[in-house]
PDB file of N, CA, C and O in Angstrom:
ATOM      1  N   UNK A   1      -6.445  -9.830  17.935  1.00  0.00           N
ATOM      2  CA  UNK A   1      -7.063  -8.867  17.073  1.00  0.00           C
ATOM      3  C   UNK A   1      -7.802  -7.827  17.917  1.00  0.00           C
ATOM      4  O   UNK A   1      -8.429  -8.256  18.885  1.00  0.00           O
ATOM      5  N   UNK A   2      -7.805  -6.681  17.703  1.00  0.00           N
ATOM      6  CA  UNK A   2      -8.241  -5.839  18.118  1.00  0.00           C
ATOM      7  C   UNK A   2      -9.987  -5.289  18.103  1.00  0.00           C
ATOM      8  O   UNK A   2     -10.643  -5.729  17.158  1.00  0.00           O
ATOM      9  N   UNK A   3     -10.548  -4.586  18.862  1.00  0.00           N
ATOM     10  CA  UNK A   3     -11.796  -4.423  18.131  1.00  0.00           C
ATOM     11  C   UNK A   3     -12.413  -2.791  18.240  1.00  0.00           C
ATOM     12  O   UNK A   3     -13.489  -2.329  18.619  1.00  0.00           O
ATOM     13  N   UNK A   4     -11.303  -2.264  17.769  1.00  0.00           N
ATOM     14  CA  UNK A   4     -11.275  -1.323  17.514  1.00  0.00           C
ATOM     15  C   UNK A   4     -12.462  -0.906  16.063  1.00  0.00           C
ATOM     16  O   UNK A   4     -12.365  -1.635  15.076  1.00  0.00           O
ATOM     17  N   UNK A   5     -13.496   0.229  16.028  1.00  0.00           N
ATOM     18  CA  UNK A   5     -14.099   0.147  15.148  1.00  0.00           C
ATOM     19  C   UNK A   5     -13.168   1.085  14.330  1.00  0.00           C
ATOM     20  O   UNK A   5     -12.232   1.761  14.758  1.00  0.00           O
ATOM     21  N   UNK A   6     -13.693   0.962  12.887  1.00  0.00           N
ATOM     22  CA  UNK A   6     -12.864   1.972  11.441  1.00  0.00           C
ATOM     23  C   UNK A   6     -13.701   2.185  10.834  1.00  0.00           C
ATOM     24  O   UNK A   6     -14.232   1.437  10.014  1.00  0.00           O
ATOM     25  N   UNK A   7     -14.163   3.931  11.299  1.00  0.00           N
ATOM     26  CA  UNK A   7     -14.452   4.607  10.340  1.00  0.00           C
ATOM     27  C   UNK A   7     -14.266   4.430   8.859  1.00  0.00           C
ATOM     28  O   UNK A   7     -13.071   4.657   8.671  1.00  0.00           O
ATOM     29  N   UNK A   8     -14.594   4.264   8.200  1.00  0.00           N
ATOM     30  CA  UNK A   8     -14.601   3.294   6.905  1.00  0.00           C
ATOM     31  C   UNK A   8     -14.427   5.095   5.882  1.00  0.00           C
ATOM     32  O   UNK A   8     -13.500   5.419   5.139  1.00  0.00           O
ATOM     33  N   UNK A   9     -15.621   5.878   6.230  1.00  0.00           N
ATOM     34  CA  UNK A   9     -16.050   6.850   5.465  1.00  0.00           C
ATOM     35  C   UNK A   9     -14.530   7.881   5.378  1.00  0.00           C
ATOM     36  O   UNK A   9     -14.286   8.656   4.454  1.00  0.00           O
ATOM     37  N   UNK A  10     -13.825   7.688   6.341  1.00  0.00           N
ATOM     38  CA  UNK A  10     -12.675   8.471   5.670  1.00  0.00           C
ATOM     39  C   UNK A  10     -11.424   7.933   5.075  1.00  0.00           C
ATOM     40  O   UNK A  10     -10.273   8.364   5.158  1.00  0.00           O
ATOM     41  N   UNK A  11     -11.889   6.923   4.473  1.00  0.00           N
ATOM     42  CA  UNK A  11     -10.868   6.259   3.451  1.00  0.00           C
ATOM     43  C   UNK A  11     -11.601   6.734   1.987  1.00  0.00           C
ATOM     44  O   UNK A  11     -11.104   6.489   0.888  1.00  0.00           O
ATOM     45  N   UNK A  12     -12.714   7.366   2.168  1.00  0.00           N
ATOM     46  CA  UNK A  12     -13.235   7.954   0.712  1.00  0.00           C
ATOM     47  C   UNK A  12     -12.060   8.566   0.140  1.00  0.00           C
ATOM     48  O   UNK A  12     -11.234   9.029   0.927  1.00  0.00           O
ATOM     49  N   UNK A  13     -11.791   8.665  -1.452  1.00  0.00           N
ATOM     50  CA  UNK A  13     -10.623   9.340  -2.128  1.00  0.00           C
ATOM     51  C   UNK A  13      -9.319   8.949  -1.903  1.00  0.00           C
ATOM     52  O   UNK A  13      -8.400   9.639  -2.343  1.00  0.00           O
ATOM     53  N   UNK A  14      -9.070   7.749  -1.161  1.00  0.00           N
ATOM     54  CA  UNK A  14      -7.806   6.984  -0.437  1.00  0.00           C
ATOM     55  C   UNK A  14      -7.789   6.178  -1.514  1.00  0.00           C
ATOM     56  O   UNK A  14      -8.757   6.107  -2.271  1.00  0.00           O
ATOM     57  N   UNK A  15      -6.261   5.231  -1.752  1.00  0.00           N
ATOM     58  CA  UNK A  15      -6.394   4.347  -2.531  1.00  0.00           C
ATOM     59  C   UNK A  15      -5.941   3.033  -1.246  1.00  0.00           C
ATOM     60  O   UNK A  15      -5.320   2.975  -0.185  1.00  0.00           O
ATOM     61  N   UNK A  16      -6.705   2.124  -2.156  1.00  0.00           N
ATOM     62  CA  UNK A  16      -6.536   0.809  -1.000  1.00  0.00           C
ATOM     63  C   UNK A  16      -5.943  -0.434  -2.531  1.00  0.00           C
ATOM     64  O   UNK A  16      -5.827  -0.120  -3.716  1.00  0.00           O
ATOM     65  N   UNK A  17      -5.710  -1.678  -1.946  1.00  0.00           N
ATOM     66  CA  UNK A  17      -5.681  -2.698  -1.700  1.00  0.00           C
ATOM     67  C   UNK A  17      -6.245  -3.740  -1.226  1.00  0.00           C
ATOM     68  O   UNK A  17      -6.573  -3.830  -0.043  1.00  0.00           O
ATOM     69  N   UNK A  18      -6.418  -4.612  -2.057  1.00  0.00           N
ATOM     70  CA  UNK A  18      -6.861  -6.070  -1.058  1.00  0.00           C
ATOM     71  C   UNK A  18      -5.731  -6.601  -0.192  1.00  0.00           C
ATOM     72  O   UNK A  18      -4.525  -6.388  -0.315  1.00  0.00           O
ATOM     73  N   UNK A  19      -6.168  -7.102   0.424  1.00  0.00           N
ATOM     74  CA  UNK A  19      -5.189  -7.749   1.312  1.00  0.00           C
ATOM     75  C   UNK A  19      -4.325  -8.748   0.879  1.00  0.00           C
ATOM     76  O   UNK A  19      -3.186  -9.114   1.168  1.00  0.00           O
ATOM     77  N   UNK A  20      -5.297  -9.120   0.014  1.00  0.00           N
ATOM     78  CA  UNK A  20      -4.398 -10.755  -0.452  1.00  0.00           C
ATOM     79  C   UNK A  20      -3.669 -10.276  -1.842  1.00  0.00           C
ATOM     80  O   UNK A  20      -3.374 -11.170  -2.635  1.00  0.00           O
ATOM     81  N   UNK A  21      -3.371  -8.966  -2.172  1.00  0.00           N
ATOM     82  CA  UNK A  21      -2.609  -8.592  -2.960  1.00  0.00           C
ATOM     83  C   UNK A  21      -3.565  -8.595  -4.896  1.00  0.00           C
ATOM     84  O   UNK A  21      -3.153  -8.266  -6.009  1.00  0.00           O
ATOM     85  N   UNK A  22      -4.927  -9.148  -4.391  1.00  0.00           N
ATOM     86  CA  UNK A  22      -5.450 -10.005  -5.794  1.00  0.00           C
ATOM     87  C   UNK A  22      -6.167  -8.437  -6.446  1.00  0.00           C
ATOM     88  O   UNK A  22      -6.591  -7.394  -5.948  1.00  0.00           O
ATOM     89  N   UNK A  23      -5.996  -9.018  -7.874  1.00  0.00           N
ATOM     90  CA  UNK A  23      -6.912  -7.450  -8.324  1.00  0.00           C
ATOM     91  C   UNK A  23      -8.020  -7.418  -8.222  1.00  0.00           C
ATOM     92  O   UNK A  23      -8.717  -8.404  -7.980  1.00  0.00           O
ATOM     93  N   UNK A  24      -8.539  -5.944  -8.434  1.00  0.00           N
ATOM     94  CA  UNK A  24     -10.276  -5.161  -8.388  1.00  0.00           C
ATOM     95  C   UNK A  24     -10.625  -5.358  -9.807  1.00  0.00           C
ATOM     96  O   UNK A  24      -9.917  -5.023 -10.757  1.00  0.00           O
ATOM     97  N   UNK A  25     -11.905  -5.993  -9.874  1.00  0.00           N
ATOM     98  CA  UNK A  25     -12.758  -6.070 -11.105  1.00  0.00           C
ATOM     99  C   UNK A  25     -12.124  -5.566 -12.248  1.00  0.00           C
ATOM    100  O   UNK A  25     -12.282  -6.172 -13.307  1.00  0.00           O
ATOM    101  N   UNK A  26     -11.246  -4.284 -12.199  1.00  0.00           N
ATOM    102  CA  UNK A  26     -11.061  -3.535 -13.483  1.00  0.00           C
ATOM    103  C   UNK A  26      -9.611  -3.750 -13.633  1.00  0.00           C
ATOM    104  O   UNK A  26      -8.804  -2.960 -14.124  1.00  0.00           O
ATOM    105  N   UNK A  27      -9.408  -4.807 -13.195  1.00  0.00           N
ATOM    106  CA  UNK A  27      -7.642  -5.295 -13.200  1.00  0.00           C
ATOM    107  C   UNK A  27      -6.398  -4.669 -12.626  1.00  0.00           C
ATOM    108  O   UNK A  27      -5.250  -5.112 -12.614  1.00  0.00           O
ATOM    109  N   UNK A  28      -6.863  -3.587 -12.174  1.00  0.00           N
ATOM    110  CA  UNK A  28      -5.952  -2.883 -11.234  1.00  0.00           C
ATOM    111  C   UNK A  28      -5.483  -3.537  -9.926  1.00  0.00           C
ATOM    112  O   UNK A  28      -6.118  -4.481  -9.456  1.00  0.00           O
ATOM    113  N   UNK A  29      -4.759  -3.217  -9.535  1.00  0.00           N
ATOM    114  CA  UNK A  29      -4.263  -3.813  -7.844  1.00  0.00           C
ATOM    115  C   UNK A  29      -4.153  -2.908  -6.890  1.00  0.00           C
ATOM    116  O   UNK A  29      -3.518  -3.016  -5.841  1.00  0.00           O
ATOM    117  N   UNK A  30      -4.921  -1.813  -7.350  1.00  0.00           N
ATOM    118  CA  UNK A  30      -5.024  -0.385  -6.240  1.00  0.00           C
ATOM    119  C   UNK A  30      -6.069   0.043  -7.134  1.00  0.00           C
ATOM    120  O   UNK A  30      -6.260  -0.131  -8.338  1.00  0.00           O
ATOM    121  N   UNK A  31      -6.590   0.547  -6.376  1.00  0.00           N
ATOM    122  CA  UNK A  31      -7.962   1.449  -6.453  1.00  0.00           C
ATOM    123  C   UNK A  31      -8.431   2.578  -5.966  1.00  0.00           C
ATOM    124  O   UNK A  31      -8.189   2.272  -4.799  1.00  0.00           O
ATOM    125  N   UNK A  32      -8.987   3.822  -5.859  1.00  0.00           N
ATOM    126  CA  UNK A  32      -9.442   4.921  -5.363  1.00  0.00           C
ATOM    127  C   UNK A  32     -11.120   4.459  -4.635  1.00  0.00           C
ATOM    128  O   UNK A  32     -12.000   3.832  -5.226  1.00  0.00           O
ATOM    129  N   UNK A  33     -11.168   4.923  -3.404  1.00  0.00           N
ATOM    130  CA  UNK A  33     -11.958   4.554  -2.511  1.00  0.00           C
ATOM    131  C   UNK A  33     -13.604   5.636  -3.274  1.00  0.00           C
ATOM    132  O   UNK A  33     -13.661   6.820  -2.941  1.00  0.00           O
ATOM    133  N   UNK A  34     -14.407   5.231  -3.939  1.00  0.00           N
ATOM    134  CA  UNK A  34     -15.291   6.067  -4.089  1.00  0.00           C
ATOM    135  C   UNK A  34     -16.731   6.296  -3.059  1.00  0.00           C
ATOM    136  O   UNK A  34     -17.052   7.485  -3.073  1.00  0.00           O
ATOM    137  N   UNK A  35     -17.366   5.707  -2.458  1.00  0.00           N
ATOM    138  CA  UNK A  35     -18.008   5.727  -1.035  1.00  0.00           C
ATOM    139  C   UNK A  35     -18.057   3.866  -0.139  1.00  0.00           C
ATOM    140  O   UNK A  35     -17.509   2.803  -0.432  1.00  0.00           O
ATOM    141  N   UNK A  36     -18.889   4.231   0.858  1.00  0.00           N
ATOM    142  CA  UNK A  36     -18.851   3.121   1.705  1.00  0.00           C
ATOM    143  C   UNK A  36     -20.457   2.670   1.562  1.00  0.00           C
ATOM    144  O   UNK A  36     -21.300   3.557   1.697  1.00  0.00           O
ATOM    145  N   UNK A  37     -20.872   1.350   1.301  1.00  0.00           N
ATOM    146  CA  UNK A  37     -22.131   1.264   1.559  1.00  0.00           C
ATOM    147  C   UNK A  37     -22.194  -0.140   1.996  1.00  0.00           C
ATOM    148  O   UNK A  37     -21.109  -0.610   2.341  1.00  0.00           O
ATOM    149  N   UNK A  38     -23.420  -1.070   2.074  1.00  0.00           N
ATOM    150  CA  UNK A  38     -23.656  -2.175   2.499  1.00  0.00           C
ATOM    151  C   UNK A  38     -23.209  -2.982   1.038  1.00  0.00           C
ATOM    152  O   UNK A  38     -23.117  -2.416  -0.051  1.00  0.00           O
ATOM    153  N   UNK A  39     -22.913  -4.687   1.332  1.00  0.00           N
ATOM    154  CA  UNK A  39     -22.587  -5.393   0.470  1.00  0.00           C
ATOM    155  C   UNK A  39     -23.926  -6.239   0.348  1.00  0.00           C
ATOM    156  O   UNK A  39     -24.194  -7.122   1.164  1.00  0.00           O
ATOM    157  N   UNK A  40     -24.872  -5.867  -0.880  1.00  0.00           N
ATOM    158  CA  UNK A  40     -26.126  -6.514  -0.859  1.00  0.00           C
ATOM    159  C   UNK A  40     -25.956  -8.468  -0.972  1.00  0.00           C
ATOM    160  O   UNK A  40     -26.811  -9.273  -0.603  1.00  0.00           O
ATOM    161  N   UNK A  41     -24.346  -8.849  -1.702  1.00  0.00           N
ATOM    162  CA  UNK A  41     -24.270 -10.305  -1.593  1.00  0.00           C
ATOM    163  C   UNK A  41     -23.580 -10.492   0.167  1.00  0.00           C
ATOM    164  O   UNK A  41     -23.424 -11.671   0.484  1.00  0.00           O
ATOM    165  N   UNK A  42     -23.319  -9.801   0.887  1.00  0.00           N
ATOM    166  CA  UNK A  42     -22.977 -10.738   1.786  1.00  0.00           C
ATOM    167  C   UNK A  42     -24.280 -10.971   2.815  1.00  0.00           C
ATOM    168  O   UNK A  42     -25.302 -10.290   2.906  1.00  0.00           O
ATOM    169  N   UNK A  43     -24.067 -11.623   3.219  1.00  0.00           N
ATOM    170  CA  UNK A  43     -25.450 -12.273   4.192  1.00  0.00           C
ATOM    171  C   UNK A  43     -25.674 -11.150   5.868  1.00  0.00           C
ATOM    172  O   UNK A  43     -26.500 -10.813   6.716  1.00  0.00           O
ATOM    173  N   UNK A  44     -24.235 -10.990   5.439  1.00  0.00           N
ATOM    174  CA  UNK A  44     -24.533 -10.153   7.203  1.00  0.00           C
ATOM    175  C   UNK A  44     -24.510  -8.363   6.476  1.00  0.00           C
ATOM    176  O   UNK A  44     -24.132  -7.414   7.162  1.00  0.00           O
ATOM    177  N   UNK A  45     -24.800  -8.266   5.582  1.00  0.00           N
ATOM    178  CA  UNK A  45     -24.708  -6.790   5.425  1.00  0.00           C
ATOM    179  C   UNK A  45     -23.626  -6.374   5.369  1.00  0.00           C
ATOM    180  O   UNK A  45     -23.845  -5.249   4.921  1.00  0.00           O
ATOM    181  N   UNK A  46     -22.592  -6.447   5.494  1.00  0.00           N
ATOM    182  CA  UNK A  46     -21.207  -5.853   5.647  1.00  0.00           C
ATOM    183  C   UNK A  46     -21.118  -4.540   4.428  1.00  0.00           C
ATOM    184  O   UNK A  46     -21.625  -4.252   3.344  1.00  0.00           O
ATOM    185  N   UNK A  47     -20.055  -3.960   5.475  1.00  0.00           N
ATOM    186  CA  UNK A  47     -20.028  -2.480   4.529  1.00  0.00           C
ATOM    187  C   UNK A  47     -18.900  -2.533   4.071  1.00  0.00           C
ATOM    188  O   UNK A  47     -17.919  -2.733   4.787  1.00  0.00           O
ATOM    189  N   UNK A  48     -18.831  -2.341   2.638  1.00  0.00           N
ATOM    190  CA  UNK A  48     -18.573  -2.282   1.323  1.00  0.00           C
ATOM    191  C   UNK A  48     -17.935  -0.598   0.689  1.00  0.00           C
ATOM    192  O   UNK A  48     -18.495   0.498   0.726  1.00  0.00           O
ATOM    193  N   UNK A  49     -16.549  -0.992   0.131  1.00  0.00           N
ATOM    194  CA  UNK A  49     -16.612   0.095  -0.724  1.00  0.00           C
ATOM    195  C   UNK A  49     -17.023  -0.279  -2.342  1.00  0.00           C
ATOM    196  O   UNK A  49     -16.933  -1.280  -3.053  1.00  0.00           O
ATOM    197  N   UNK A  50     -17.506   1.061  -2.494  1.00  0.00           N
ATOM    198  CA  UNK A  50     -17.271   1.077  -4.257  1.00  0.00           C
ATOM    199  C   UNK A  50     -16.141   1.724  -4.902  1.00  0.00           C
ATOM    200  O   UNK A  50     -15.150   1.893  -4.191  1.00  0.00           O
ATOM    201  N   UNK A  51     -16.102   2.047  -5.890  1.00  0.00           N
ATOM    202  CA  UNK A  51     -14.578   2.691  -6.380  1.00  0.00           C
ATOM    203  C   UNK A  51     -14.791   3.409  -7.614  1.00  0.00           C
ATOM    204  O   UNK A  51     -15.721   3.080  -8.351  1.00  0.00           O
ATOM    205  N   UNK A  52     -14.170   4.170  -7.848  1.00  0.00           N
ATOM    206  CA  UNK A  52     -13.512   5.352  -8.607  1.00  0.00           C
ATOM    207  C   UNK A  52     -13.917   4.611 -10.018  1.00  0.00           C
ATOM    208  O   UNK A  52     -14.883   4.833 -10.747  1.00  0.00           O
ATOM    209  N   UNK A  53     -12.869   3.672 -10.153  1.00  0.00           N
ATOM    210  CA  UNK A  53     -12.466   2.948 -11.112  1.00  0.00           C
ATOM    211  C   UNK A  53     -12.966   1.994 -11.691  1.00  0.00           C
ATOM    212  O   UNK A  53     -12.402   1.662 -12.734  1.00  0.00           O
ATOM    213  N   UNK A  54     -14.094   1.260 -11.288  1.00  0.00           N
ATOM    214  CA  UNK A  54     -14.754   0.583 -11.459  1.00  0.00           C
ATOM    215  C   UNK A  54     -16.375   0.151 -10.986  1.00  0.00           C
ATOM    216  O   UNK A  54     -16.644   0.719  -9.927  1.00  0.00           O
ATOM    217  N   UNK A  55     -17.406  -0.619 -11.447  1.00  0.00           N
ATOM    218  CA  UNK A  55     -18.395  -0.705 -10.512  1.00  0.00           C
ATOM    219  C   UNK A  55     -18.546  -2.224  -9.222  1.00  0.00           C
ATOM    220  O   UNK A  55     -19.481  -2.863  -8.740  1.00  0.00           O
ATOM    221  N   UNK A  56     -17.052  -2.239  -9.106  1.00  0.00           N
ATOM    222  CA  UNK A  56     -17.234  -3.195  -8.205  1.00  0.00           C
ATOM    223  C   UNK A  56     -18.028  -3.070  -6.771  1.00  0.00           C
ATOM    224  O   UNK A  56     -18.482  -1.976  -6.433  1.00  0.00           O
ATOM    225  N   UNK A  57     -18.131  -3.869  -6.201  1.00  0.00           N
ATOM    226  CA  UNK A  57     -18.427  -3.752  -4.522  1.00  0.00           C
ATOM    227  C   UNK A  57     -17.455  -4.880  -3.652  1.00  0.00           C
ATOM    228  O   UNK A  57     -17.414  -6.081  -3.921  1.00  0.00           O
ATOM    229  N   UNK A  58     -16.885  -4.385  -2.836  1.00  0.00           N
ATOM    230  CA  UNK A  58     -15.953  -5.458  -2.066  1.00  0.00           C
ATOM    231  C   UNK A  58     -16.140  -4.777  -0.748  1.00  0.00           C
ATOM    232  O   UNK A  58     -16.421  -3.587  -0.614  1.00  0.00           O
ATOM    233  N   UNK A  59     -15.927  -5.785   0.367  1.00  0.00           N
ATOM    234  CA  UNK A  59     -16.368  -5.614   1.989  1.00  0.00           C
ATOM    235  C   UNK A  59     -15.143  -4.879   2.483  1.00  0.00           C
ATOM    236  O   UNK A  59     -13.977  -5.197   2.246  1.00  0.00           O
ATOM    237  N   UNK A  60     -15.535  -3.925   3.152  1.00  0.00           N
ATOM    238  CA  UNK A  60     -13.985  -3.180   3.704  1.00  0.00           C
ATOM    239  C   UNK A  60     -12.916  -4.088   4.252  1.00  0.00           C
ATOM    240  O   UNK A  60     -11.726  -3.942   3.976  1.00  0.00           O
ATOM    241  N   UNK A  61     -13.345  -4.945   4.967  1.00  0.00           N
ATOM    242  CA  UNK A  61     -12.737  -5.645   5.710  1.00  0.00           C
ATOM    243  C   UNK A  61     -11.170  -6.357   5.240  1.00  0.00           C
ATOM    244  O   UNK A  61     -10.083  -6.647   5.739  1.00  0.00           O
ATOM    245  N   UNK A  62     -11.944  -6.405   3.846  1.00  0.00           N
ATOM    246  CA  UNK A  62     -10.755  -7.433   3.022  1.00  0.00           C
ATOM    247  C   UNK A  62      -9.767  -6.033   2.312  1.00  0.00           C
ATOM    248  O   UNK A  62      -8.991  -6.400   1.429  1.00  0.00           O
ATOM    249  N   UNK A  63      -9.756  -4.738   2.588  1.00  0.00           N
ATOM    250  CA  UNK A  63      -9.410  -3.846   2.166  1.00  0.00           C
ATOM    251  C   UNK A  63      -8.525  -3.103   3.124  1.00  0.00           C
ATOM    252  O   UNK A  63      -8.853  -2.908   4.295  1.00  0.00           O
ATOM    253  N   UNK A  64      -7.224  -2.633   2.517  1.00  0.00           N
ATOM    254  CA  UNK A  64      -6.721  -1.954   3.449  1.00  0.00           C
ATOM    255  C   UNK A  64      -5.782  -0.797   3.043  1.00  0.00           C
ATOM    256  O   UNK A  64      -5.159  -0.975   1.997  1.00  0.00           O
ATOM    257  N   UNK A  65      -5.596   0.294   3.671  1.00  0.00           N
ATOM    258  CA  UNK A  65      -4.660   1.339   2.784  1.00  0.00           C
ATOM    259  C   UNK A  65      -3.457   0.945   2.056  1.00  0.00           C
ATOM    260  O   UNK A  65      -2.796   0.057   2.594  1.00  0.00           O
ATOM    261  N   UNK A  66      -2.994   1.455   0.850  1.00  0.00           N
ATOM    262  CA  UNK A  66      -2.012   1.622   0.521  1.00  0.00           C
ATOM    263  C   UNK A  66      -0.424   2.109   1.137  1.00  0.00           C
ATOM    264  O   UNK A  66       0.688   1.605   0.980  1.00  0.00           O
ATOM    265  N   UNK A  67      -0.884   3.300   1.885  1.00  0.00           N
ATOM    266  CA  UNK A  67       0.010   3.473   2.792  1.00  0.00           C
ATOM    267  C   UNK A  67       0.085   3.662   3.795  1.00  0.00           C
ATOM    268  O   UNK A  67       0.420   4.721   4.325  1.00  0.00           O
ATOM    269  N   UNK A  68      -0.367   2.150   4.552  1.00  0.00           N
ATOM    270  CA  UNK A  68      -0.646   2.533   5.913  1.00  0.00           C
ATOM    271  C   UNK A  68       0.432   1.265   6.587  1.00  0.00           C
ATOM    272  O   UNK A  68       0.564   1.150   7.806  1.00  0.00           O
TER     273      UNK A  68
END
């Protein structure tokens, strides 16, 4: 694995995916990237998008482009 860091902030307006294929809160399986912030449930802070489409919060990590 690499450890390359990712700019997170220019996946804003991108649509992503989970990795594990599972849906976003609002039952969709793609989503529009609405900003990047911290994930107040994870313990280490991890940064988090929110979305377009819903008021979820999920850790970037588990997130990845659509067409990438």
């Amino acid at each position: 694995m690499s450890n390359i860091e990712i700019d997170y902030k220019l996946w804003i307006g991108k649509v992503v995916w989970k990795k594990t294929r599972k849906p976003f809160k609002s039952s969709l399986q793609k989503t529009t990237v609405k900003d990047v912030t911290t994930n107040p449930q994870s313990p280490k802070n991890k940064l988090a998008f929110t979305f377009i489409e819903d008021d979820s919060i999920v850790d970037c990590e588990i997130c990845e482009l659509v067409n990438s």
